[in-house]
Backbone as ProteinMPNN parsed JSONL, in Angstrom:
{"seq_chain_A": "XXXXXXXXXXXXXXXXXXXXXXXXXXXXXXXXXXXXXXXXXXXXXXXXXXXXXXXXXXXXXXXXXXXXXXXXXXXXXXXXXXXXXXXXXX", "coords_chain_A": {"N_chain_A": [[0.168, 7.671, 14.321], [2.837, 5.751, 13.057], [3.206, 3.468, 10.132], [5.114, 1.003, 11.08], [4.48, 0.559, 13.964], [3.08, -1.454, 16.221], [0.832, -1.227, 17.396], [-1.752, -0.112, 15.695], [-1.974, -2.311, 14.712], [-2.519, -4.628, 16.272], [-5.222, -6.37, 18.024], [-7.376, -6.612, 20.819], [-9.195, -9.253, 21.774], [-11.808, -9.836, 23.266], [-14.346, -11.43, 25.533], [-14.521, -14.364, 25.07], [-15.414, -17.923, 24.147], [-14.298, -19.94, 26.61], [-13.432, -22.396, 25.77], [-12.012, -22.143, 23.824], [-8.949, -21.967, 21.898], [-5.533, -20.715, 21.281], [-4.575, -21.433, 18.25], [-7.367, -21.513, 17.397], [-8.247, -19.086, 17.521], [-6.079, -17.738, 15.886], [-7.262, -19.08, 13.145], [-9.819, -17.979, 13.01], [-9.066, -15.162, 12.34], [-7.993, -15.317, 10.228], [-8.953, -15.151, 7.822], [-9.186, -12.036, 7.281], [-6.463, -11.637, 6.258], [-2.714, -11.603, 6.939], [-2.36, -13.149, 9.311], [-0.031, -12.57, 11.843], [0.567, -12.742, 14.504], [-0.851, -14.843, 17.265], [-2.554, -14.866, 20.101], [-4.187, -16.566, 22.81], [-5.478, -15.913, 25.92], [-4.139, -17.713, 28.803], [-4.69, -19.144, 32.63], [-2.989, -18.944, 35.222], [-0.59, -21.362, 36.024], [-2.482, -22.991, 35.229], [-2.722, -24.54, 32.563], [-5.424, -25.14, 31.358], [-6.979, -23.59, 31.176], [-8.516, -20.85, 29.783], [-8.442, -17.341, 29.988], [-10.503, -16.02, 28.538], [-10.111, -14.081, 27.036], [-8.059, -12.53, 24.401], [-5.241, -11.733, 22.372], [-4.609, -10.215, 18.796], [-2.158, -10.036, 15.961], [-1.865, -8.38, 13.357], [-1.227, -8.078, 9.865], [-1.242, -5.945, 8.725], [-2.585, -2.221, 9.502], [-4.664, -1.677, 8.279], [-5.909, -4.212, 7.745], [-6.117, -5.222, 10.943], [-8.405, -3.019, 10.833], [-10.587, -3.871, 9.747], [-11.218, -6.53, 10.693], [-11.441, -5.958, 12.555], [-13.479, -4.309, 12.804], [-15.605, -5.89, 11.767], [-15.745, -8.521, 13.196], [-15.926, -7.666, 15.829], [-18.787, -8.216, 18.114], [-19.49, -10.447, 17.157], [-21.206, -13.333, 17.228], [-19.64, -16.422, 18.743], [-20.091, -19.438, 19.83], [-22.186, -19.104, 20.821], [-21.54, -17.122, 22.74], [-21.151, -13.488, 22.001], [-18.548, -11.524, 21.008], [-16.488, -9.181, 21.798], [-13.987, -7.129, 19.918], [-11.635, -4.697, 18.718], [-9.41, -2.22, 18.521], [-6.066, -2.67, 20.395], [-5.482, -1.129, 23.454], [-2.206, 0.758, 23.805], [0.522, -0.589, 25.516], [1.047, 0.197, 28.493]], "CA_chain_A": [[0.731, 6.329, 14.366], [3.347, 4.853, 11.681], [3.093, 2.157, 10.03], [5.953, 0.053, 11.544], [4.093, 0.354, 14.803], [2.481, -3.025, 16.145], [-0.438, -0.17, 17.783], [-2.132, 0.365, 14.929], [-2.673, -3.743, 14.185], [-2.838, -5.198, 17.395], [-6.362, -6.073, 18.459], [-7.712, -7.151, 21.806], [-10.839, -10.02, 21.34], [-12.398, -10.492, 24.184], [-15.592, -12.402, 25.523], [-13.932, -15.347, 24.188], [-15.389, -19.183, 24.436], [-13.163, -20.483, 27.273], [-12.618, -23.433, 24.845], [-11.275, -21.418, 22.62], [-7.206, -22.223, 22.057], [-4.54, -19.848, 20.279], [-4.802, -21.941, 16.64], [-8.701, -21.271, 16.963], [-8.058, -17.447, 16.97], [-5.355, -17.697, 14.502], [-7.653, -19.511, 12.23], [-10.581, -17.19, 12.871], [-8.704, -13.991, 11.741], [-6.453, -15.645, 8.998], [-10.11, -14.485, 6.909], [-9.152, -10.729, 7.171], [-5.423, -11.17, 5.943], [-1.943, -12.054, 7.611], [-2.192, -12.906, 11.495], [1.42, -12.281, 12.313], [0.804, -13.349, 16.059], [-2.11, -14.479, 17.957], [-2.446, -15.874, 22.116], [-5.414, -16.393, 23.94], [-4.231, -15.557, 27.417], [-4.462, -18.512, 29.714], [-4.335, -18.895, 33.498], [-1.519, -18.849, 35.372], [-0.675, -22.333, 36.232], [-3.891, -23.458, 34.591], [-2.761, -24.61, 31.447], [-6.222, -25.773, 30.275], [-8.356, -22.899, 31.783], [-8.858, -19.806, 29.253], [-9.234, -16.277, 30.462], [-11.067, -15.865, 27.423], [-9.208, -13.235, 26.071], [-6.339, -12.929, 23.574], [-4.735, -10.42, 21.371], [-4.269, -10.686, 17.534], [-1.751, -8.49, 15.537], [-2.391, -8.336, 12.053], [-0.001, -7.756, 9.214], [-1.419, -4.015, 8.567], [-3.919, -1.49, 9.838], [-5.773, -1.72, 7.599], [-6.102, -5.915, 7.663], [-6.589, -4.63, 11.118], [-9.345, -2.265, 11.346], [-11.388, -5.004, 8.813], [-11.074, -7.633, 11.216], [-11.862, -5.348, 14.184], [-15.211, -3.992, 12.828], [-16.119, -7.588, 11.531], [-15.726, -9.388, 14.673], [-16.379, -7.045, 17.25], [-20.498, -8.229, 18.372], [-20.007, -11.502, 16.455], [-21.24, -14.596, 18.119], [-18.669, -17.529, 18.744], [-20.54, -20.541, 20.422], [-22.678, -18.647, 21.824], [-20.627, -16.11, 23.476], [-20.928, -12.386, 21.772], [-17.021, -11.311, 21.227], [-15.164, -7.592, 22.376], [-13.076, -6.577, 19.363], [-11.128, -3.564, 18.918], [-7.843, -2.466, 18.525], [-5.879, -3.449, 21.457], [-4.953, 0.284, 23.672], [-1.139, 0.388, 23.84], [0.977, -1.222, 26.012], [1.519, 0.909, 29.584]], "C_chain_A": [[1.402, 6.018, 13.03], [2.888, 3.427, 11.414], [3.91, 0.755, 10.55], [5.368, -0.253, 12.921], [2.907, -0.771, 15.332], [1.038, -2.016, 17.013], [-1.798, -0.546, 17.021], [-2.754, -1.081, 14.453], [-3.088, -5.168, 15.03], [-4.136, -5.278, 17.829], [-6.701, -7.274, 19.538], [-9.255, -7.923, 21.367], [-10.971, -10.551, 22.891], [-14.042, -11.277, 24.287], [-15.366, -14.007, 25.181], [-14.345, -16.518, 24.727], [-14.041, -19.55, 25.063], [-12.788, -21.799, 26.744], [-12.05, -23.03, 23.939], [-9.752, -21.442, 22.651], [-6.465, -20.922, 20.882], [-4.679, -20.589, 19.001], [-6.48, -21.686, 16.505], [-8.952, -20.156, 16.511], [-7.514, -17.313, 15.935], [-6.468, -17.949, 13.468], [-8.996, -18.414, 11.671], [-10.555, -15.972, 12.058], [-8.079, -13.88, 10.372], [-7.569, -15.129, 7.591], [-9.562, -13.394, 6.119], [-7.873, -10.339, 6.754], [-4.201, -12.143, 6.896], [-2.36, -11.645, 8.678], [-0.39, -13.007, 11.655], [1.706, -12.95, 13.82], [-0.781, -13.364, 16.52], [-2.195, -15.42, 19.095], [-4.061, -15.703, 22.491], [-4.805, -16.766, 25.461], [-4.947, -17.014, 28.03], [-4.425, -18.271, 31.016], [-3.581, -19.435, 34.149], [-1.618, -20.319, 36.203], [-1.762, -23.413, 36.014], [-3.845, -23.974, 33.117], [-4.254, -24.97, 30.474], [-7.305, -24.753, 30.801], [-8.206, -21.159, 30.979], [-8.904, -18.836, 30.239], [-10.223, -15.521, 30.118], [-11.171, -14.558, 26.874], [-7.903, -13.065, 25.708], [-6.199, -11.586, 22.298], [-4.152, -10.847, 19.891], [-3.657, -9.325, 17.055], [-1.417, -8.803, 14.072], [-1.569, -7.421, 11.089], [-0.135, -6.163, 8.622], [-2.587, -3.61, 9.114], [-5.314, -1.195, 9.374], [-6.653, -3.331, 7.63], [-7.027, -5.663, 9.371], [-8.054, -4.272, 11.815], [-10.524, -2.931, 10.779], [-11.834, -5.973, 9.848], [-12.114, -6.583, 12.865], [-13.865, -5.015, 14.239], [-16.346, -5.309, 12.267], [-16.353, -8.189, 12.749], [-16.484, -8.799, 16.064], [-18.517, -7.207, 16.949], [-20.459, -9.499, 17.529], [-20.504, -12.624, 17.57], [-20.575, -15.531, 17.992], [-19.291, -18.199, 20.322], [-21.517, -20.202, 21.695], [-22.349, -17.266, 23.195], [-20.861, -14.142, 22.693], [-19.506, -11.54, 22.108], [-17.187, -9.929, 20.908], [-14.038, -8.017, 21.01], [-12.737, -5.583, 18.943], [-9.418, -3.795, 18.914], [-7.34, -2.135, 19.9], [-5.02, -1.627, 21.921], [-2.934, -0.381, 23.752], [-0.777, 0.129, 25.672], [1.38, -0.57, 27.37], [3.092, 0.509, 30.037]], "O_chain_A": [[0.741, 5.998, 11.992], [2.399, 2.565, 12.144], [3.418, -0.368, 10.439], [5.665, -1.392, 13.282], [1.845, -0.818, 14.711], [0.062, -2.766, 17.026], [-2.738, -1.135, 17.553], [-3.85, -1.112, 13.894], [-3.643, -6.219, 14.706], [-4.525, -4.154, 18.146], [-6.464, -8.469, 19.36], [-10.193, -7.361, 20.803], [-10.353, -11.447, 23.467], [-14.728, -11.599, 23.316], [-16.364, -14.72, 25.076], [-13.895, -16.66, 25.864], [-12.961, -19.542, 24.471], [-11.814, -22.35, 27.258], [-11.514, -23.815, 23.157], [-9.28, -20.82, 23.602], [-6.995, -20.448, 19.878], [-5.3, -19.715, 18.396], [-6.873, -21.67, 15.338], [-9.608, -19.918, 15.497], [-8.112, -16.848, 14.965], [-6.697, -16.944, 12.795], [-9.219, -18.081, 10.507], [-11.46, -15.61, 11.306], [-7.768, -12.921, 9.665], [-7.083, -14.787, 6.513], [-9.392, -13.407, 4.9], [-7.642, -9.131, 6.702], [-4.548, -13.174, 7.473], [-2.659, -10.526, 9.096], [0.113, -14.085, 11.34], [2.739, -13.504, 14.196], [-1.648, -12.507, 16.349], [-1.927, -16.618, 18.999], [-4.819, -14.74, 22.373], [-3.998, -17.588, 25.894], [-6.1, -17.343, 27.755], [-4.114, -17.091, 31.176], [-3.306, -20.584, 33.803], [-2.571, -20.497, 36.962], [-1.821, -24.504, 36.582], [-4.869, -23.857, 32.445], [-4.263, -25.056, 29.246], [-8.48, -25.119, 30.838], [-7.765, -20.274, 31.713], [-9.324, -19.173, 31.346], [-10.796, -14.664, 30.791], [-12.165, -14.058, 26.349], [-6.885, -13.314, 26.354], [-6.97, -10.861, 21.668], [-3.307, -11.739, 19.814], [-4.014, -8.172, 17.296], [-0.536, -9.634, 13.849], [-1.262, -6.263, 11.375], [0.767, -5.444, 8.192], [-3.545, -4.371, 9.255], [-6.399, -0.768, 9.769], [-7.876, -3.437, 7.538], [-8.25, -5.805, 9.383], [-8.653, -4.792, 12.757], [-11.588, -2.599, 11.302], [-13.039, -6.219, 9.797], [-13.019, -6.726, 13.688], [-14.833, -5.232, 14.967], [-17.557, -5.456, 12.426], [-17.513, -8.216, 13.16], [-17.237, -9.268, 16.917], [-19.257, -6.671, 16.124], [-21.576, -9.731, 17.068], [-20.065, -12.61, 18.72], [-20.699, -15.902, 16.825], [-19.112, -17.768, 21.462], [-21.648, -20.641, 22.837], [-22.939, -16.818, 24.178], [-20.361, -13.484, 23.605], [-19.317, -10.993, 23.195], [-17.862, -9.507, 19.97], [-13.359, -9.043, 21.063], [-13.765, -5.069, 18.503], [-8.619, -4.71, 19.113], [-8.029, -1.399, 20.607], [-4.274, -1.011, 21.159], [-2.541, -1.547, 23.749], [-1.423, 0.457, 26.667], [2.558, -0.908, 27.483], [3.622, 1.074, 30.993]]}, "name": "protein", "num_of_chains": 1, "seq": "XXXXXXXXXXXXXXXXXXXXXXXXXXXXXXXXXXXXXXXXXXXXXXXXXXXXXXXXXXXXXXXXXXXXXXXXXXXXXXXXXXXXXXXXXX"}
């Protein structure tokens, strides 16, 4: 993997408090370095109903792989959060 590749810094968080909004993630990760982009997926015509997972992509692999082994098994409100870097894109 190069480094220009969004692979390598992309990470899938799942388990996610279905109150949980895209600026909550952002804020969560902004710890481990630049968040460059971060969504928590919603449902489709559901604007207020989480799927409670969302993808964060993080300004290097290294920022990253920090964030990934931090988070992944943390607890958020009770919930135990899925992080990892996010497989690529089919």
């Amino acid at each position: 993997m190069n480094g220009t590749d969004t692979n390598d810094r992309r990470l899938y968080v799942g388990n996610l408090p279905y109150s949980l909004r895209t600026p909550d993630l952002r804020q969560m990760f902004s710890s481990f370095g630049t968040v460059e982009d971060a969504v928590v997926m919603m449902e489709p015509g559901r604007p207020d109903r989480s799927k409670g997972f969302g993808f964060v992509t993080m300004s290097s692999a290294a920022e990253a792989e920090t964030a990934a082994s931090t988070m992944n098994g943390k607890e958020i409100e009770g919930r135990v959060i899925v992080c990892n870097i996010a497989k690529p894109r089919e």
